[in-house]
N, C-alpha and C positions, 0 to 999 in steps of 0.2 A: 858515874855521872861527872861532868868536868864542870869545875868552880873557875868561870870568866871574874876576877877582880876590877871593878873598878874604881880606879885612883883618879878621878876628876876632883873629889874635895881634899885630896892632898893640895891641887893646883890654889880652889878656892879659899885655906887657910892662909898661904902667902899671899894672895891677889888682896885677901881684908888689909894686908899691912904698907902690901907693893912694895917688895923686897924681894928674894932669893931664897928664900926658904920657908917652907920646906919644898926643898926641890922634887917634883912625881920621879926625878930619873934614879933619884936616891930608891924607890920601891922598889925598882924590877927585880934586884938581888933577892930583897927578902920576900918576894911572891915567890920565887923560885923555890927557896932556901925553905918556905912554908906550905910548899904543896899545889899552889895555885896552877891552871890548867893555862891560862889566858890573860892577858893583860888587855882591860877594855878603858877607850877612852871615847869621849864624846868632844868633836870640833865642832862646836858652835857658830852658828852666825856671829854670836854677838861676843867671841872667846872670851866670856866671862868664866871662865876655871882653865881648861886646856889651851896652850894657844898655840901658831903653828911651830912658833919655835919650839913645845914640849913635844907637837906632834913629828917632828921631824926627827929631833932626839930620839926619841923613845923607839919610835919604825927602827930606825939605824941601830940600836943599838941593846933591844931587848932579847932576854935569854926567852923569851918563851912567846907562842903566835899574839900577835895582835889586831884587836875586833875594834874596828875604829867604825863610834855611832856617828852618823851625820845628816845632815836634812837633803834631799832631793833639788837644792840651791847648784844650778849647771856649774857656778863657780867653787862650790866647795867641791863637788865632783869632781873638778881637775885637778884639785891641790892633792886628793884621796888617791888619785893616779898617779900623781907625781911622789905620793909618799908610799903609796904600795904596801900597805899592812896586808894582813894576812887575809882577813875578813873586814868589810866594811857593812854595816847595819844603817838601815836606811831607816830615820826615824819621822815623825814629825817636829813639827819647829815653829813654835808663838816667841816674839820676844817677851810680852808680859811673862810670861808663866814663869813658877819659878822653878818648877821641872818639868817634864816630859811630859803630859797629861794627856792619858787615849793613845791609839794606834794611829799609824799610817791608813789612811782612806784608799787603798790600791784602785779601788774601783773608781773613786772620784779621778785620781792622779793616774790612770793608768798608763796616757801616753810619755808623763814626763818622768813615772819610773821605768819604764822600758825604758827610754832613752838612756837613764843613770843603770840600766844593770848592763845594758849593751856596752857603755863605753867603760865598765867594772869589769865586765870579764875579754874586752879587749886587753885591757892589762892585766890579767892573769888574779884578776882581785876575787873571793867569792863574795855573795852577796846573800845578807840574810835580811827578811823586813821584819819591823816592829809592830804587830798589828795586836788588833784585840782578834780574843776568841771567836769570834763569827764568820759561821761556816762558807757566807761567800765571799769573803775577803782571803779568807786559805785557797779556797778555790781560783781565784783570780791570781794570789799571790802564786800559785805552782803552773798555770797558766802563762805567765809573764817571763818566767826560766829562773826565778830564784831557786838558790838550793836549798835556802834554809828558811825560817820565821822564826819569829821569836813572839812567845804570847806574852802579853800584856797584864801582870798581875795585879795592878795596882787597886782594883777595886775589890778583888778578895785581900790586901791585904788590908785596906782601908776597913775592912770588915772587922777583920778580926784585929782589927786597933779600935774599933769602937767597943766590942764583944769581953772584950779580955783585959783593956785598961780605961783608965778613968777622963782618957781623952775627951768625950763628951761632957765632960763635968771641968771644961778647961776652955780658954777662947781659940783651940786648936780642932774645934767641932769637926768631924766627917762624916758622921752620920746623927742629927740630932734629932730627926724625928721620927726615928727605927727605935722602938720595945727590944728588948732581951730576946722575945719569941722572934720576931720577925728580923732581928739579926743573926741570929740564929740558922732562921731557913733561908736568907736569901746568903750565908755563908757556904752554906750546903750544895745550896741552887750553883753557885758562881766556881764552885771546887768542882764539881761536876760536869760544869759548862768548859772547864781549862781539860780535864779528863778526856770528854767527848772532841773537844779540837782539836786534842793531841792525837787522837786516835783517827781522825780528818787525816790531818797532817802526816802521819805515816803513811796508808791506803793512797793518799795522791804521792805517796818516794821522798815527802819532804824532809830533813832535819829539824828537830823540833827543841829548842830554847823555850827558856820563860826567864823573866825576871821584871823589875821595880817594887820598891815598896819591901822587898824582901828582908827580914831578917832573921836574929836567933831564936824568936819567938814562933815565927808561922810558918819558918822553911819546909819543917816534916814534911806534914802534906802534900805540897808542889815534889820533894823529891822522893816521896813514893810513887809520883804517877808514872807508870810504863809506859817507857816512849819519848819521854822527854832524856836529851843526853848531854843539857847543859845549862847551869845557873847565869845569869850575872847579876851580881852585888855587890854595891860598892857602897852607899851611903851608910849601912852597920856597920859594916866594916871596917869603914876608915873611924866613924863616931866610936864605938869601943877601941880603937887602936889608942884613943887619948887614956885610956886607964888600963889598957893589955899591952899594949904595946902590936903594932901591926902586925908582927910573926904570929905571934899568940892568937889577935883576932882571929887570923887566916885561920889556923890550924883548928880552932873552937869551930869557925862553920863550915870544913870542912867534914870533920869529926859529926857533925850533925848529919849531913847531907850522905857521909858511908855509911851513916849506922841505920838508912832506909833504904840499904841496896840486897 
């Protein structure tokens, strides 16, 4: 299974001080150097972490493919052509929010992601969507000519961040009015539901991703599922990289994600 790193809050530690450092160009060595499959960033509307001057560095000049996330905006679309990564991931995009929250609507947006995959794979770019696990959104998404999806983990990991730590006992709530028992099963219900779409996802020829929310604590699961052939995580990652040191983080969750193969 291949570990996509994402170095966006490398971007957002310098943007808090608006200086130069830490530079994201400074990672690519040590993703390399630590095993990493992929180098994933997100161009923003609002380039509040990556911006295009990282995104243009990095395309030029990275040792390993890069999955560049970005909204279905016709004008970041052309900047995604002009910089030609390897993979571009089609996300959704709120300016409030403060991450990524929920999948691409394919079926709402369907004409104006045809558009964005059509003029992706005019330039040679492949294209994977960000959707949640629901089976007509896979179906629509392999419909469209993506080659890949990527499932949306973020509310099994929200699960087992209320299940397993003292988050709800914090003003950081995400589930506060789910019992022990009932997060429990609806942890179960939602591992089961990424399981059954990845198995969607195959039977329609798709590549099948998962990531957000992800880290040392609830990987396992996600990367025992057959079928899935790729993570990306970035927000653990770079957060323990402050006391491991980045190589170190890398190679911890990698080290996690062989030891379910």
């Amino acid at each position: 299974m291949k570990l996509g790193v994402n170095i966006d809050h490398i971007a957002t530690l310098r943007n808090a001080r608006k200086i130069n450092e830490p530079d994201p160009l400074m990672a690519l060595q040590i993703l390399k150097e630590a095993g990493a499959d992929q180098v994933t960033i997100h161009l923003r509307e609002d380039r509040r972490h990556i911006t295009d001057f990282d995104a243009k560095r990095i395309c030029q000049n990275s040792f390993l493919p890069v999955n560049m996330e970005c909204s279905i905006n016709p004008e970041i679309i052309d900047i995604i052509c002009e910089l030609k990564p390897h993979r571009a991931t089609l996300v959704p995009e709120k300016r409030e929010e403060v991450t990524t929250e929920g999948g691409l609507d394919v079926i709402k947006f369907e004409k104006e992601i045809k558009n964005a995959i059509e003029k992706l794979h005019n330039n040679d770019i492949e294209v994977s969507l960000f959707i949640d696990p629901d089976f007509e959104q896979i179906k629509k998404s392999s419909e469209i000519g993506a080659e890949m999806i990527e499932l949306h983990t973020g509310k099994y990991a929200n699960l087992h961040l209320a299940l397993n730590t003292n988050i709800n006992h914090t003003p950081f709530k995400v589930f506060e009015n789910f019992d022990r028992k009932t997060l429990k099963k609806e942890l179960n219900l939602e591992l089961n539901l990424l399981k059954d779409a990845t198995i969607l996802g195959n039977e329609l020829n798709l590549e099948v991703a998962a990531g957000h929310g992800l880290n040392y604590q609830n990987v396992k699961p996600i990367a025992k599922i057959k079928g899935i052939t790729e993570l990306n995580i970035g927000h653990s990652i770079i957060a323990n990289s402050v006391f491991l040191g980045l190589k170190e983080a890398i190679i911890k969750m990698k080290g996690l994600i062989d030891e379910q193969l």
